[in-house]
N, C-alpha and C positions, 0 to 999 in steps of 0.2 A: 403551318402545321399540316402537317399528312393525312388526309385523310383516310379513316380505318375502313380497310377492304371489308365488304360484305360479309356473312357466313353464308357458306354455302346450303343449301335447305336439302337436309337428309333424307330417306324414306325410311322409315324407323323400322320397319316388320326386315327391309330387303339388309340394313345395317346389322339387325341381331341377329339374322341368319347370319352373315358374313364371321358374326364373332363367335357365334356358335361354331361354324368350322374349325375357328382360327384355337380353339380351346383344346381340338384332338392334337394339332401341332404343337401346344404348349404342352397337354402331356402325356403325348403318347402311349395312348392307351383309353379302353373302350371307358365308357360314361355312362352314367345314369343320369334319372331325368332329375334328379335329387340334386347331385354334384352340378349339373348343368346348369338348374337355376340356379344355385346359391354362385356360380361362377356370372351370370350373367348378371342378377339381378332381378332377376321377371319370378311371376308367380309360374308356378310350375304347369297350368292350362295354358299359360303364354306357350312355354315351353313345348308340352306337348302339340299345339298346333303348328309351330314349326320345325319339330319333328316329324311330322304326320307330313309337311308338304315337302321335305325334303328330303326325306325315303319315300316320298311317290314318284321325285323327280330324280331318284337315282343316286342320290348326295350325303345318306347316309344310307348305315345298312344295321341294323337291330338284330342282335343275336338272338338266336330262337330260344338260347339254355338259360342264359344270362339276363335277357331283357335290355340288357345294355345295348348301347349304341357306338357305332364306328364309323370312321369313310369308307362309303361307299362308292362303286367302280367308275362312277361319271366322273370325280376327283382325278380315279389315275388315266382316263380319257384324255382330259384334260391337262394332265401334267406332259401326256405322251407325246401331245398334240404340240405341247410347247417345245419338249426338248428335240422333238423331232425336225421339226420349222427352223431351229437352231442349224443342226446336225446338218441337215438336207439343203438346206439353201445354200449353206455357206460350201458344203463340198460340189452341187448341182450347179451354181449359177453362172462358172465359165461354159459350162458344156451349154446352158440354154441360150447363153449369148451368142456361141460357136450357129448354134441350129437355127437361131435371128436372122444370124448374118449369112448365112448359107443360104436361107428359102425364104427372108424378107418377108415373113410372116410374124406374128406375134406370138409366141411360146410361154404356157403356163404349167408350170408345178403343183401338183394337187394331192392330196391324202382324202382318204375315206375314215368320214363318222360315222361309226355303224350305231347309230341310235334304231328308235324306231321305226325312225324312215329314213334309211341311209342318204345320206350328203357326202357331198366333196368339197374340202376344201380349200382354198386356193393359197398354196403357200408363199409361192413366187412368181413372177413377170418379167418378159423382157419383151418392151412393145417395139412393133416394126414403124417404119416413118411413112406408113400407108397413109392415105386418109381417112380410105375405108378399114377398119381392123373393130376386132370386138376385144375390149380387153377389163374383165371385173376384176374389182380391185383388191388385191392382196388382204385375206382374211374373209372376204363373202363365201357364201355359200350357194352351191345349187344342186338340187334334185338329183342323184345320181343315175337314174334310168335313164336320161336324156341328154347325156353329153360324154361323148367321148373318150375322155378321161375314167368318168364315173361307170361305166361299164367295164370298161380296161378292170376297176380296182374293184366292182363287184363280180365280176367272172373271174379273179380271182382269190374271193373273201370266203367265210367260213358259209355252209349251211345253215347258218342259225341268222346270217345279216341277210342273204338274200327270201328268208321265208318270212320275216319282219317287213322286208319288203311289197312279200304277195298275200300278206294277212289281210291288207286296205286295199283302197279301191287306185288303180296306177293314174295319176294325176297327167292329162294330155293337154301338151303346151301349143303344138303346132300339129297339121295334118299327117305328119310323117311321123309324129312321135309314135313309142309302141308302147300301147296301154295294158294290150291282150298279153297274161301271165305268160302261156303257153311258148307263144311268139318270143317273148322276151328272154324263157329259160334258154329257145334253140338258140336264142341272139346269142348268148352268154356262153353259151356252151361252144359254138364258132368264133366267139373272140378267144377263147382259150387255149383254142386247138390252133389259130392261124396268129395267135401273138402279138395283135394289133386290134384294134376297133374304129371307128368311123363314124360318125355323128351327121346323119344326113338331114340337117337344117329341124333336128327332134325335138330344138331345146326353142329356136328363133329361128323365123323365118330368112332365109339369105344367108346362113351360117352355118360355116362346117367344118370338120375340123377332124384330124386325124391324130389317133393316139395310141403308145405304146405304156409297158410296164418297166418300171424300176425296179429291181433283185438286189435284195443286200447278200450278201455272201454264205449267209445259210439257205440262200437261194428261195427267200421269201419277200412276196411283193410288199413294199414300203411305201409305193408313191406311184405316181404317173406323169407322162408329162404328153403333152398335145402340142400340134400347130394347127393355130385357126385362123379362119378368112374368112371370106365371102364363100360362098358357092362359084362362082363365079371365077376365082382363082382357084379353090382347093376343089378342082376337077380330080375325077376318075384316070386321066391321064398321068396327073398328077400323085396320086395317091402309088401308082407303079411305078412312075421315080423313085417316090419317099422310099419306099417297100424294100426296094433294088440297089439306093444307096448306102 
C-alpha cells in the first residue's frame, strides 16, 4: 500500500492574505471589509489586520470616498516584473550570448524595482567558462547604487525612485562604494549624459563590471545589461574597447 504523502504545513495569516488578493480577481471590483469577510470566513478584526498590513506593504489600496478596498500598485509591479522577464529574455538572450562569446565574460540582464529602496533585478545569464566570473542567480536582487547595471537604470528612472533612494542612509558595501547623496546624484547625472556606467569593485571587492541601457522603441529605458569580471580583466583598457566596439 502507498504510503499517504504528508500535508504540507500552511502559514495561515500569509494563506488568507494570498486569498484575500485572489477575491479582487474573482470579482473584479473594489471590496469591503463586510464582503471580504463573509468571502473569506474570518471575523472581520481578522480582516482588518490583514488589510492594514497589506496596504502598508503596497498590496492594496483603500479608496478614500468609498472606504472600499482594491489592488494596489505593488500587484502591477509585480505582474510587470513578470511579463517583462517573459518579453525580455526571450527577445534579449541571443544578443547576451553574442556579447558572452565576444568578451568571454559573464553577461547579465537586469530591471529596476523602484520600491523604497530601489533594486535590480536579475532577469537573465549567460555565464563565461571563466573560473574566476561572479554570476547571481537569475531572480536575486541587489542594491541598485552599487552595481553597474543599477545605476545605468537609476540614471535613467523617475525623480520620485531616485529621492526614495536619498530619503535613508546609502548603505556602503566596499571602499569604493558611493555612499555620499551629492557624489551619487553627479554619478548619475555622468551616466546619463555618457550612456554607459561602470561599477568600480562598489558592490564586491575584485568586481567590476561595465554596463549599458536597453530602449524599447518609445525610446524609454526597460532594462540593462552589463559585463562583469574581476578587476583584474575588466580594466580601464578595457572598458575603451567595450565603448568603441
Amino acid at each position: 500500500m502507498e504510503k499517504e504523502k504528508p500535508k504540507k504545513e500552511l502559514i495561515k495569516s500569509v494563506s488568507r492574505s494570498l486569498d484575500l488578493l485572489s477575491l479582487f480577481l474573482e470579482h473584479k471590483q473594489e471590496l469591503g471589509v463586510s464582503q471580504i469577510s463573509k468571502k473569506l470566513g474570518v471575523y472581520k478584526s481578522t480582516t482588518h489586520r490583514l488589510l492594514d498590513t497589506l496596504k502598508e506593504k503596497g498590496f492594496v489600496y483603500q479608496n478614500p470616498i468609498t472606504q472600499k478596498y482594491w489592488l494596489g500598485v505593488k500587484n502591477f509591479s509585480l505582474g510587470m516584473l513578470y511579463q517583462n522577464k517573459l518579453v525580455l529574455t526571450e527577445l534579449s538572450y541571443p544578443y547576451l550570448k553574442e556579447l558572452s562569446e565576444q568578451w568571454h565574460e559573464t553577461i547579465h540582464l537586469a530591471i529596476l524595482d523602484e520600491s523604497e529602496k530601489p533594486e535590480v533585478v536579475v532577469l537573465e545569464k549567460v555565464k563565461t567558462n571563466h573560473l574566476l566570473t561572479f554570476s547571481p542567480p537569475i531572480g536575486s536582487t541587489t542594491p541598485a547604487h552599487c552595481s553597474g547595471v543599477g545605476k545605468v537604470l537609476l540614471a535613467y528612472s523617475s525623480p520620485d525612485t531616485t529621492n526614495n533612494l536619498f530619503k535613508s542612509n546609502i548603505q556602503r558595501f566596499t571602499d569604493t562604494t558611493i555612499t555620499k547623496k551629492d557624489d551619487l546624484k553627479t554619478e548619475l547625472e555622468k551616466i546619463k549624459e555618457v550612456g554607459y556606467a561602470i561599477d568600480r569593485e562598489e558592490l564586491e571587492k575584485g568586481l567590476s563590471c561595465f554596463a549599458v541601457p536597453v530602449f524599447s522603441r518609445d525610446n524609454e529605458v526597460v532594462a540593462a545589461i552589463s559585463i562583469s569580471g574581476p578587476t583584474s580583466r575588466i580594466t580601464p583598457d578595457r572598458h575603451e574597447e567595450i565603448i568603441n566596439s
